[in-house]
PDB file of N, CA, C and O in Angstrom:
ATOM      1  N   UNK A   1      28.849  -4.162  14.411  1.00  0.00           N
ATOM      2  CA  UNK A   1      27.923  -4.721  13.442  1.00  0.00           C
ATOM      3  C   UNK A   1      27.006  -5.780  14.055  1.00  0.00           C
ATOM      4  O   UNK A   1      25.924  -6.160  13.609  1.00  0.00           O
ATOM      5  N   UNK A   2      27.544  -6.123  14.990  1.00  0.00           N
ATOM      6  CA  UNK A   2      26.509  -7.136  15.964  1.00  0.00           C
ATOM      7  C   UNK A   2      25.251  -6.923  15.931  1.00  0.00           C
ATOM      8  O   UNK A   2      24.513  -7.817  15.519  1.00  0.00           O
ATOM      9  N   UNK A   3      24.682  -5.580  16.396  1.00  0.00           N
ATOM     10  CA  UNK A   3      23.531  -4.734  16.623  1.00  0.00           C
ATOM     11  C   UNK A   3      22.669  -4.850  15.073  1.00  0.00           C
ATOM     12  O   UNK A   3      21.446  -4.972  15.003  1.00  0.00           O
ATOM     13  N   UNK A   4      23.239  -4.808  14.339  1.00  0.00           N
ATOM     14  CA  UNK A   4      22.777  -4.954  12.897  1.00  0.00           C
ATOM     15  C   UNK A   4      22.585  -6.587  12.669  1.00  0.00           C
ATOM     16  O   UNK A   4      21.681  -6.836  11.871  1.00  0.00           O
ATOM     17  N   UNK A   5      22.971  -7.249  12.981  1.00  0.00           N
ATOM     18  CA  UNK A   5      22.712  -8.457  13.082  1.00  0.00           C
ATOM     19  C   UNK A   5      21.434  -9.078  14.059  1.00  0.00           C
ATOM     20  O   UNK A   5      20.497  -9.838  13.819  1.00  0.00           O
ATOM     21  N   UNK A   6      21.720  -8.628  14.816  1.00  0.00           N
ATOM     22  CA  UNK A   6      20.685  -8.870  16.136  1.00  0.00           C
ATOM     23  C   UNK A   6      19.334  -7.811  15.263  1.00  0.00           C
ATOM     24  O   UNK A   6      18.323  -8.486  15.068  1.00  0.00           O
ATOM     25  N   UNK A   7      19.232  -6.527  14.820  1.00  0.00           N
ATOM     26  CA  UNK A   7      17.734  -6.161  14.359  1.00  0.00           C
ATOM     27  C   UNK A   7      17.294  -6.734  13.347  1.00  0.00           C
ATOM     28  O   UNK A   7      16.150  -6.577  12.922  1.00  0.00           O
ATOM     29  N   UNK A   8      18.389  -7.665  12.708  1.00  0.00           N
ATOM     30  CA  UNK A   8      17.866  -8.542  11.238  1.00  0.00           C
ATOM     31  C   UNK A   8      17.360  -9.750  11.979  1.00  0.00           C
ATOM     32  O   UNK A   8      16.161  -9.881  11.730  1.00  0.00           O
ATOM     33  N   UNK A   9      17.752 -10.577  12.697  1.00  0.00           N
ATOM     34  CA  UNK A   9      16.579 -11.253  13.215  1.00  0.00           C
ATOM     35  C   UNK A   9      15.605 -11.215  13.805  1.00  0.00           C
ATOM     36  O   UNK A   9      14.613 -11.943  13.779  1.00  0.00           O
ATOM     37  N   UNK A  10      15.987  -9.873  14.683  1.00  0.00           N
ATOM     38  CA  UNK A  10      14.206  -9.754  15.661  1.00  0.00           C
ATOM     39  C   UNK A  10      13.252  -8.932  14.144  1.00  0.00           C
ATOM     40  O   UNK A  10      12.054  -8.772  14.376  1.00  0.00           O
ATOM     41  N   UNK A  11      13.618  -8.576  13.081  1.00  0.00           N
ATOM     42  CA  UNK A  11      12.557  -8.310  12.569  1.00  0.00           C
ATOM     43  C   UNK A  11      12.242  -9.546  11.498  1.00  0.00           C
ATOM     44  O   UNK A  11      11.204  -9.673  10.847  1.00  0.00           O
ATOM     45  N   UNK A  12      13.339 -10.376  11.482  1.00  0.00           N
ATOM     46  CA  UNK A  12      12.439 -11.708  10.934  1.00  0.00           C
ATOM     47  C   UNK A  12      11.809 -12.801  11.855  1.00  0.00           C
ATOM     48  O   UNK A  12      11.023 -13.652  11.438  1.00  0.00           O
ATOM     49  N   UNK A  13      12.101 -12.728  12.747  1.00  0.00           N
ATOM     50  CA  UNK A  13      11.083 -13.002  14.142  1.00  0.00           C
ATOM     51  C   UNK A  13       9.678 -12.753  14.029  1.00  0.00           C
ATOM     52  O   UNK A  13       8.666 -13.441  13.898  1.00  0.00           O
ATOM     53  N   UNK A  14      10.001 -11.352  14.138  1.00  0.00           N
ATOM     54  CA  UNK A  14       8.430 -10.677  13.906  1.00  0.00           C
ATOM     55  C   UNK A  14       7.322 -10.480  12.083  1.00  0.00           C
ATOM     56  O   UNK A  14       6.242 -10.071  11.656  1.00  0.00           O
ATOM     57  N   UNK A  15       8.525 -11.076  11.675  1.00  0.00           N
ATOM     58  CA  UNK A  15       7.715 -11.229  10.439  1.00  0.00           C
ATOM     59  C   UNK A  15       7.118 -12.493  10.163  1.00  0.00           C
ATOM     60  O   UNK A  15       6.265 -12.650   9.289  1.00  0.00           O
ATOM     61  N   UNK A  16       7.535 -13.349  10.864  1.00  0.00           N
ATOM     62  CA  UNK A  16       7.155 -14.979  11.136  1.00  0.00           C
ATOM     63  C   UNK A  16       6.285 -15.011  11.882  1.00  0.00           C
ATOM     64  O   UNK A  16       5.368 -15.809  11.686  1.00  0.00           O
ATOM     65  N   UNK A  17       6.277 -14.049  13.127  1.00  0.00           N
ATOM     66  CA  UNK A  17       5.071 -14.044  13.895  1.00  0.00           C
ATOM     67  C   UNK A  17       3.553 -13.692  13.165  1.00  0.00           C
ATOM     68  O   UNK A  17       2.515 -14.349  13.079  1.00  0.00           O
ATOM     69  N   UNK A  18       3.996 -12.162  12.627  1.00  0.00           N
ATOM     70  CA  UNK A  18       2.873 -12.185  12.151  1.00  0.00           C
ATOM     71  C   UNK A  18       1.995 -12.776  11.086  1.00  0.00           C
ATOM     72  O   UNK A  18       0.791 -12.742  10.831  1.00  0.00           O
ATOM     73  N   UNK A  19       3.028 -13.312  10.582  1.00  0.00           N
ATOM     74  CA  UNK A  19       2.512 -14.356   9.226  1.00  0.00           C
ATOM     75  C   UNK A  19       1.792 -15.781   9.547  1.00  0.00           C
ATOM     76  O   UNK A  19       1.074 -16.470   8.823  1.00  0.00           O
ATOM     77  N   UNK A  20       2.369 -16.043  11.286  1.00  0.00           N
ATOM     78  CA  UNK A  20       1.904 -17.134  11.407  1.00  0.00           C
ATOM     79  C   UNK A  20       0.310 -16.322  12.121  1.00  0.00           C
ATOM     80  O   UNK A  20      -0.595 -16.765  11.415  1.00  0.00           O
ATOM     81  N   UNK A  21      -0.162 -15.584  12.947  1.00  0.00           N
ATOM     82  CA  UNK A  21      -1.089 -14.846  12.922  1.00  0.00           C
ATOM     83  C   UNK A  21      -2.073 -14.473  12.089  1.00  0.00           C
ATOM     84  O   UNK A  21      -3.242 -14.600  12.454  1.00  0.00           O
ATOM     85  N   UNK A  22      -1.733 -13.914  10.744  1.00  0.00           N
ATOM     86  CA  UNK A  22      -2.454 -14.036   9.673  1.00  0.00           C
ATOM     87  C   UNK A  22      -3.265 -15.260   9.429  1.00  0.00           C
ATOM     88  O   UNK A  22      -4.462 -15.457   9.223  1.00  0.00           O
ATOM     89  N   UNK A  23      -1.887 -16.246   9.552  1.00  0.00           N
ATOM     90  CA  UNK A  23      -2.900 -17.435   9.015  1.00  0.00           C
ATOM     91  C   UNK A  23      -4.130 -18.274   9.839  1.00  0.00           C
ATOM     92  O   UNK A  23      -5.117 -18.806   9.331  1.00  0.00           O
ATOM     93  N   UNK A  24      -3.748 -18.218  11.288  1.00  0.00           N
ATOM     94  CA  UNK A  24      -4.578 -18.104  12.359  1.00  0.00           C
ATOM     95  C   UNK A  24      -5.883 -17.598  11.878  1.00  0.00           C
ATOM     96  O   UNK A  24      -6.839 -18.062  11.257  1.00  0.00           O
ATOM     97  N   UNK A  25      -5.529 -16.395  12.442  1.00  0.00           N
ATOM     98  CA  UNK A  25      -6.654 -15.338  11.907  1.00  0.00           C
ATOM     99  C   UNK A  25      -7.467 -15.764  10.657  1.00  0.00           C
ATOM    100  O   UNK A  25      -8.668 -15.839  10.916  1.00  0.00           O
ATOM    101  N   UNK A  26      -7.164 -16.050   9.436  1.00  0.00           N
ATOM    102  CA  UNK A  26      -7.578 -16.504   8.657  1.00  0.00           C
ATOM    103  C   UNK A  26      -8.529 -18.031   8.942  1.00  0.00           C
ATOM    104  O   UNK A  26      -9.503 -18.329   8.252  1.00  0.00           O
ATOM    105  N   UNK A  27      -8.191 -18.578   9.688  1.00  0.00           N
ATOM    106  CA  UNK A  27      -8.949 -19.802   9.996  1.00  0.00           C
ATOM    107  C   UNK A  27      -9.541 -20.106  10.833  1.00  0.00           C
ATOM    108  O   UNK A  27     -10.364 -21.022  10.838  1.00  0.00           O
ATOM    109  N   UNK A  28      -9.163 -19.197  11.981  1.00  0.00           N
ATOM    110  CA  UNK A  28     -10.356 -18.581  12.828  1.00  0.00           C
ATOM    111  C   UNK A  28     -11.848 -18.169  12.184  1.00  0.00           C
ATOM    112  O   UNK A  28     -12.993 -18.432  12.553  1.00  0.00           O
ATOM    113  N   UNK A  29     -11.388 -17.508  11.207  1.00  0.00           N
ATOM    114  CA  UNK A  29     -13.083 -16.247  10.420  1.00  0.00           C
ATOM    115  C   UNK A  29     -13.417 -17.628   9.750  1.00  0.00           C
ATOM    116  O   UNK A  29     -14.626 -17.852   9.799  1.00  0.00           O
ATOM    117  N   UNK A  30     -12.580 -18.762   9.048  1.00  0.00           N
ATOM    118  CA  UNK A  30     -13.078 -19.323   8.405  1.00  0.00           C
ATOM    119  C   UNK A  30     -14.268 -20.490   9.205  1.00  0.00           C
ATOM    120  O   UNK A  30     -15.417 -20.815   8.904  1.00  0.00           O
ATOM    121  N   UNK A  31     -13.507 -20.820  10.137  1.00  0.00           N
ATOM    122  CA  UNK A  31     -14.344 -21.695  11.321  1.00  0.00           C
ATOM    123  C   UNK A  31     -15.662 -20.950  12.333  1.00  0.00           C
ATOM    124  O   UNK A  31     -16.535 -21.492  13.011  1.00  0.00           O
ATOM    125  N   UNK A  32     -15.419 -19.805  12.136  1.00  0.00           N
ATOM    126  CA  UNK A  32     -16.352 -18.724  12.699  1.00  0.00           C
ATOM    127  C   UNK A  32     -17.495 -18.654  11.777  1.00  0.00           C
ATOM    128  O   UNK A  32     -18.653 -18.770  12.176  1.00  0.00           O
ATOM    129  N   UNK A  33     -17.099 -18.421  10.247  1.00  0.00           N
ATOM    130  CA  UNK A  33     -18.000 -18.371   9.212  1.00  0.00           C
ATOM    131  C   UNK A  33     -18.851 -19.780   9.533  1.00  0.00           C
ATOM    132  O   UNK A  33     -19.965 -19.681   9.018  1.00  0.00           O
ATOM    133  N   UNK A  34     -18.727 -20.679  10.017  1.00  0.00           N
ATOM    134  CA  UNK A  34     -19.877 -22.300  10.201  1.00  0.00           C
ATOM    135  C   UNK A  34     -20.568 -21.975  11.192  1.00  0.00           C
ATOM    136  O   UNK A  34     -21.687 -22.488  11.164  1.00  0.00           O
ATOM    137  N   UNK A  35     -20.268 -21.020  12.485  1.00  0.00           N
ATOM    138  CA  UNK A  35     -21.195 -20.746  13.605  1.00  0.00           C
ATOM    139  C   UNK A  35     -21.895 -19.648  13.394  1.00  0.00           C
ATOM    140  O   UNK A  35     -21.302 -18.571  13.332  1.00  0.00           O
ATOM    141  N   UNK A  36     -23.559 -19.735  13.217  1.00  0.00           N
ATOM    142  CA  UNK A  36     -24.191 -18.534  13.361  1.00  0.00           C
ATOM    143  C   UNK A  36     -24.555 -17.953  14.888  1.00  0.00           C
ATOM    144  O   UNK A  36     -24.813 -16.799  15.232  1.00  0.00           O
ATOM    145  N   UNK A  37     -24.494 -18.945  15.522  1.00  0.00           N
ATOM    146  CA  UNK A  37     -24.450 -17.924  17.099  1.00  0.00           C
ATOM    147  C   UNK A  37     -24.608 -19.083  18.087  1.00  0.00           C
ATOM    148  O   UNK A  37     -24.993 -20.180  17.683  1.00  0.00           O
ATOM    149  N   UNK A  38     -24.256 -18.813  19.648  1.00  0.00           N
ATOM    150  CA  UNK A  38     -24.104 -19.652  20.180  1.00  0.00           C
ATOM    151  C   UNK A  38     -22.623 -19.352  20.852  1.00  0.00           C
ATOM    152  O   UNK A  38     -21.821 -18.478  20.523  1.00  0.00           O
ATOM    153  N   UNK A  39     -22.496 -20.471  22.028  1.00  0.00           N
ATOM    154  CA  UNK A  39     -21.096 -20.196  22.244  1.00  0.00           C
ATOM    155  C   UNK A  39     -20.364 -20.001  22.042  1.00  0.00           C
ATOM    156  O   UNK A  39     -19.653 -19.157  22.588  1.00  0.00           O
ATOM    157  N   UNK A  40     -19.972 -21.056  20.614  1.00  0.00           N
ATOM    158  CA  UNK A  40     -18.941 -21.154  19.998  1.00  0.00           C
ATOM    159  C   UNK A  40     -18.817 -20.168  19.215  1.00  0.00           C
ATOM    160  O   UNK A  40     -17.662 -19.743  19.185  1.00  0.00           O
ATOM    161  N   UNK A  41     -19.896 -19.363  18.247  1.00  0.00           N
ATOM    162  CA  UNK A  41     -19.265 -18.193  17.822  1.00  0.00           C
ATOM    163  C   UNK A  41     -18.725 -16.894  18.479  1.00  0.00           C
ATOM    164  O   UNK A  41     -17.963 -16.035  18.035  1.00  0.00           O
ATOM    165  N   UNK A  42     -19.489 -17.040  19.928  1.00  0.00           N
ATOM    166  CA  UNK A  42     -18.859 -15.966  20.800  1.00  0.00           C
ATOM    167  C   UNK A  42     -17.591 -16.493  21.045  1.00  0.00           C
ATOM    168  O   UNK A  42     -16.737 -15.622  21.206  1.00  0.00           O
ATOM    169  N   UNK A  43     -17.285 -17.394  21.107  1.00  0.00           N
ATOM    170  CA  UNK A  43     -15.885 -17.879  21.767  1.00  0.00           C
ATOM    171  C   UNK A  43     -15.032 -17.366  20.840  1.00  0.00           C
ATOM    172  O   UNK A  43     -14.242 -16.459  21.103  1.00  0.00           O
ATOM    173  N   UNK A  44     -15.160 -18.003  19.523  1.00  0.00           N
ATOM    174  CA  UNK A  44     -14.414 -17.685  18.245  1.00  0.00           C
ATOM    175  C   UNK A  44     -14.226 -16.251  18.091  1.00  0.00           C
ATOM    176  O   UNK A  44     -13.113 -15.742  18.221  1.00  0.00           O
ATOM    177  N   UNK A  45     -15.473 -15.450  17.765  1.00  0.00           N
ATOM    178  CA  UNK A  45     -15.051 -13.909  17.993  1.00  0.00           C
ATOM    179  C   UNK A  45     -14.020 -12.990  18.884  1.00  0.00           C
ATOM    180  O   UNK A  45     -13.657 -11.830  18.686  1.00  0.00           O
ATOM    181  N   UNK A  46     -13.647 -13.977  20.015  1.00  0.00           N
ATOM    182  CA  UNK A  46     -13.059 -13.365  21.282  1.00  0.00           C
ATOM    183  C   UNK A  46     -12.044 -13.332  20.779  1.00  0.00           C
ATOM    184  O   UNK A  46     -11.225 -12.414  20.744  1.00  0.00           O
ATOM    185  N   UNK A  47     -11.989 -15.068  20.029  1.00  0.00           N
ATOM    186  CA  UNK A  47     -10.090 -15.145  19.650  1.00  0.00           C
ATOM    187  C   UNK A  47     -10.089 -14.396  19.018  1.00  0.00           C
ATOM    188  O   UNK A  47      -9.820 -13.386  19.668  1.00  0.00           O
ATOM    189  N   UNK A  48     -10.316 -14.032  17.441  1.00  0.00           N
ATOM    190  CA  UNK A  48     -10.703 -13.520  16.840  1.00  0.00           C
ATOM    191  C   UNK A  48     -10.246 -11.589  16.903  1.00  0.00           C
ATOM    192  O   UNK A  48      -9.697 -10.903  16.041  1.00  0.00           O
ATOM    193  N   UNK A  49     -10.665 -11.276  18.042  1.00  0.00           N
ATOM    194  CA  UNK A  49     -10.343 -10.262  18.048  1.00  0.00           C
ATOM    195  C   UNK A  49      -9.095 -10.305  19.308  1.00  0.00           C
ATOM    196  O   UNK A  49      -8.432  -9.287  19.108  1.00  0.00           O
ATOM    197  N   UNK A  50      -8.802 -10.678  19.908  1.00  0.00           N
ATOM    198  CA  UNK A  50      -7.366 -11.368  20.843  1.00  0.00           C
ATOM    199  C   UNK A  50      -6.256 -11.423  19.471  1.00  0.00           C
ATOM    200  O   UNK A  50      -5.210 -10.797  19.642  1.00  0.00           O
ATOM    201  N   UNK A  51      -6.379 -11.918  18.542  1.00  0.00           N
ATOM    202  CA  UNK A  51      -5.532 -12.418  17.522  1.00  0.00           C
ATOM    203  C   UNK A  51      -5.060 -11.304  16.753  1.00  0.00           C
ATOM    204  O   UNK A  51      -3.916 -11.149  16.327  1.00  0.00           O
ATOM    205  N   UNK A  52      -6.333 -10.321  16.573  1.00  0.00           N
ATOM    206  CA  UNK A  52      -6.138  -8.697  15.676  1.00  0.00           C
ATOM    207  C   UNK A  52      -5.871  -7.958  16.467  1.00  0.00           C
ATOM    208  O   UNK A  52      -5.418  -6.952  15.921  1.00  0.00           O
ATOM    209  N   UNK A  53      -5.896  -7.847  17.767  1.00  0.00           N
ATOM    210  CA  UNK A  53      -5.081  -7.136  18.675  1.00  0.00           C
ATOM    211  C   UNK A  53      -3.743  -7.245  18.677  1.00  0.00           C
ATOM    212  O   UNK A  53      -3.007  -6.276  18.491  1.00  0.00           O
ATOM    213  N   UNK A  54      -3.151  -8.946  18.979  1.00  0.00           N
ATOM    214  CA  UNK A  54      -2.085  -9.342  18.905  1.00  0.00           C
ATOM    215  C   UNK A  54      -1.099  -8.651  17.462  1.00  0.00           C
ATOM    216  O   UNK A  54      -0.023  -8.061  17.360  1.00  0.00           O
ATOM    217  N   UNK A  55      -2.186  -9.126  16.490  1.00  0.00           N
ATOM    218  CA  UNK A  55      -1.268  -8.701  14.877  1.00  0.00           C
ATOM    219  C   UNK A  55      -1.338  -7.277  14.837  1.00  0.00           C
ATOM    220  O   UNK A  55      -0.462  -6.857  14.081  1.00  0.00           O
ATOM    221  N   UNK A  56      -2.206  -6.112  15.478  1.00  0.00           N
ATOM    222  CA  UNK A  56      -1.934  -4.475  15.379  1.00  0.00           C
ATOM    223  C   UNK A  56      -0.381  -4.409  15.733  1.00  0.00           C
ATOM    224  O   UNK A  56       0.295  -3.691  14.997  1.00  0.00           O
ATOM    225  N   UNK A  57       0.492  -5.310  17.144  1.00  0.00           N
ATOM    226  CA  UNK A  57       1.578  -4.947  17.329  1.00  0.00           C
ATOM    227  C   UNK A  57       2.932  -5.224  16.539  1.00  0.00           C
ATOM    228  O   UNK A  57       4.077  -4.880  16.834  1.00  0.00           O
ATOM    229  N   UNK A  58       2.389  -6.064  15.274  1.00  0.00           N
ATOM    230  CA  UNK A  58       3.542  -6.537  14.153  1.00  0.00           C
ATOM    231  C   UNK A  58       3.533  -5.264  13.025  1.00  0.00           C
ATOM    232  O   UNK A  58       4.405  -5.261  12.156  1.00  0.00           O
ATOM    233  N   UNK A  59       2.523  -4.193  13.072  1.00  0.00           N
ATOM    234  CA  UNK A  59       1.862  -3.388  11.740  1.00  0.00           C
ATOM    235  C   UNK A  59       1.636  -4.150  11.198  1.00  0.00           C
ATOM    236  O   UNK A  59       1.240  -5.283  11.470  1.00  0.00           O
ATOM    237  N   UNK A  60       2.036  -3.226   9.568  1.00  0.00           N
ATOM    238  CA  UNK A  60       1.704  -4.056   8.722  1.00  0.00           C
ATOM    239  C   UNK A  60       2.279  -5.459   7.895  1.00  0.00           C
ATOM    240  O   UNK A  60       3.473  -5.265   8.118  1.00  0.00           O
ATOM    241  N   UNK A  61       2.262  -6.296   7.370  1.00  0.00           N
ATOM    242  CA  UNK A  61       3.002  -7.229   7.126  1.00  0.00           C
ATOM    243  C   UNK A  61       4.219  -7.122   5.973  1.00  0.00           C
ATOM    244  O   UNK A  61       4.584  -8.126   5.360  1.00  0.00           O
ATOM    245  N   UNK A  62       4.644  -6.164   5.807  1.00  0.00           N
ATOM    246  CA  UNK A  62       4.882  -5.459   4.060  1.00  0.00           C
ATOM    247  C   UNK A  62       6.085  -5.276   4.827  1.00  0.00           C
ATOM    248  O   UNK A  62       7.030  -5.870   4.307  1.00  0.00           O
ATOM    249  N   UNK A  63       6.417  -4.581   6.020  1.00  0.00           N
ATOM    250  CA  UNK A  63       7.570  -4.066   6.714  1.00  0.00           C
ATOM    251  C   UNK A  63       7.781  -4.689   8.492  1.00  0.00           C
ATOM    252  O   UNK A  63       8.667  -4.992   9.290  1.00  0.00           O
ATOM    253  N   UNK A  64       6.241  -4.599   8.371  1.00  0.00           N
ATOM    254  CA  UNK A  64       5.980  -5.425   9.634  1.00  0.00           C
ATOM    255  C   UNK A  64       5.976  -3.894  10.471  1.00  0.00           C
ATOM    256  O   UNK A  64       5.587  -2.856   9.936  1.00  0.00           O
ATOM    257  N   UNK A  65       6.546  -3.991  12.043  1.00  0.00           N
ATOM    258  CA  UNK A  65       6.370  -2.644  12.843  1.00  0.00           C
ATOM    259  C   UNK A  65       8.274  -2.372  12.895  1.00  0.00           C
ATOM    260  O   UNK A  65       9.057  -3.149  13.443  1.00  0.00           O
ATOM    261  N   UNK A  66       8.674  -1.036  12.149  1.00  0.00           N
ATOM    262  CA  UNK A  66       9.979  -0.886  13.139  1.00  0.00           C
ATOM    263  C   UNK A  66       9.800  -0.351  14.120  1.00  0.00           C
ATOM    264  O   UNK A  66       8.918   0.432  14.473  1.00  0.00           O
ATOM    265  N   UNK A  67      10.696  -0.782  14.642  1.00  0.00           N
ATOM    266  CA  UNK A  67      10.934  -0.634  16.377  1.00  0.00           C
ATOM    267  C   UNK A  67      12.273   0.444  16.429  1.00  0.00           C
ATOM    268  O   UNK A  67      12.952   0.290  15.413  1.00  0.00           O
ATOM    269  N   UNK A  68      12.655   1.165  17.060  1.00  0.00           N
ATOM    270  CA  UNK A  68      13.547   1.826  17.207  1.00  0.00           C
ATOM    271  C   UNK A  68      14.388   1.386  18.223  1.00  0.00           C
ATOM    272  O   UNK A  68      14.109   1.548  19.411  1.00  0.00           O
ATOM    273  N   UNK A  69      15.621   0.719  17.746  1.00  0.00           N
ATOM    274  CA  UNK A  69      16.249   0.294  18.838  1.00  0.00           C
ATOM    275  C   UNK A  69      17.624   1.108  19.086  1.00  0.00           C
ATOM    276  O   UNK A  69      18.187   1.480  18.056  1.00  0.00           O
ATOM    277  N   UNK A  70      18.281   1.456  20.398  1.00  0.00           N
ATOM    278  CA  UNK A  70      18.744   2.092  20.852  1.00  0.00           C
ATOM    279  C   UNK A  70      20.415   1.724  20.476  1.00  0.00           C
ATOM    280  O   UNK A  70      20.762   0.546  20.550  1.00  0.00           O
ATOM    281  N   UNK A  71      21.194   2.543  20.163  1.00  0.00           N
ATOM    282  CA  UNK A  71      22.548   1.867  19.495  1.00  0.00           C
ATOM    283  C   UNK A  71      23.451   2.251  21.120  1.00  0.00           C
ATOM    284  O   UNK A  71      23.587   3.209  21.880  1.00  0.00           O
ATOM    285  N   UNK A  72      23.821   1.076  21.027  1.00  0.00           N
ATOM    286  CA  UNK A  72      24.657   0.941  22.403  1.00  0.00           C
ATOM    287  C   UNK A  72      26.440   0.721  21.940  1.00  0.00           C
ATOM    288  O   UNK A  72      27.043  -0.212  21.410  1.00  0.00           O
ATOM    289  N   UNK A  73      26.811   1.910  22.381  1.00  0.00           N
ATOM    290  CA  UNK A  73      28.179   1.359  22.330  1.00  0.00           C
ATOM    291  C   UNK A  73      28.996   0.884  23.184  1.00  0.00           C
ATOM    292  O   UNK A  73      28.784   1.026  24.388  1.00  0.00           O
ATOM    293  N   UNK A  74      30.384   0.051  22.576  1.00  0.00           N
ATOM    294  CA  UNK A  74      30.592  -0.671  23.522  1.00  0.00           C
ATOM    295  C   UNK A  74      30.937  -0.174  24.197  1.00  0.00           C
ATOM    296  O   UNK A  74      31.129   0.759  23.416  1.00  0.00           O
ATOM    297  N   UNK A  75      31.483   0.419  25.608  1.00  0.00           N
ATOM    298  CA  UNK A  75      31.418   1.287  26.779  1.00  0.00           C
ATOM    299  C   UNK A  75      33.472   0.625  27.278  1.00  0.00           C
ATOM    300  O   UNK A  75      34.164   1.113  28.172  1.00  0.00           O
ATOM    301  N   UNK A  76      33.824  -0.390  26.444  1.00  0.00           N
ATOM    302  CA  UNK A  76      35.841  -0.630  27.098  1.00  0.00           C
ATOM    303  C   UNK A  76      36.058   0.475  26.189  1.00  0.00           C
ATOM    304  O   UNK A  76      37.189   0.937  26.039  1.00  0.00           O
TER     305      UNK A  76
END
């Protein structure tokens, strides 16, 4: 039951991640929305899309991404 224990936290791991991402993301566009062009909105855009790259690997936030993890038995 270990193994079941251990995928209940890495997927609340990853549900924390991406939530904290979201909110990022969210305040990124919002600080982006004050620059009409210029460095700083190129800069911002970069994160911006660095950040929605990052959150494609959580899916969606509803389930987040399962991962298929491999059931190992104990081998004594």
């Amino acid at each position: 039951m270990r193994g079941v224990a251990i995928e209940s936290e890495i997927r609340r791991a990853a549900y924390i991640h991406a939530s904290l991402l979201d909110s990022f993301i969210a305040l990124t566009e919002a600080e982006l929305a004050g620059h009409d062009s210029g460095f700083i909105a190129e800069s911002l855009q970069e994160l911006l899309e660095t950040l929605r790259s990052e959150r494609r690997a959580y899916g969606s936030i509803g389930g987040v991404m399962a991962v298929p993890m491999p059931v190992i038995e104990n081998a004594a």
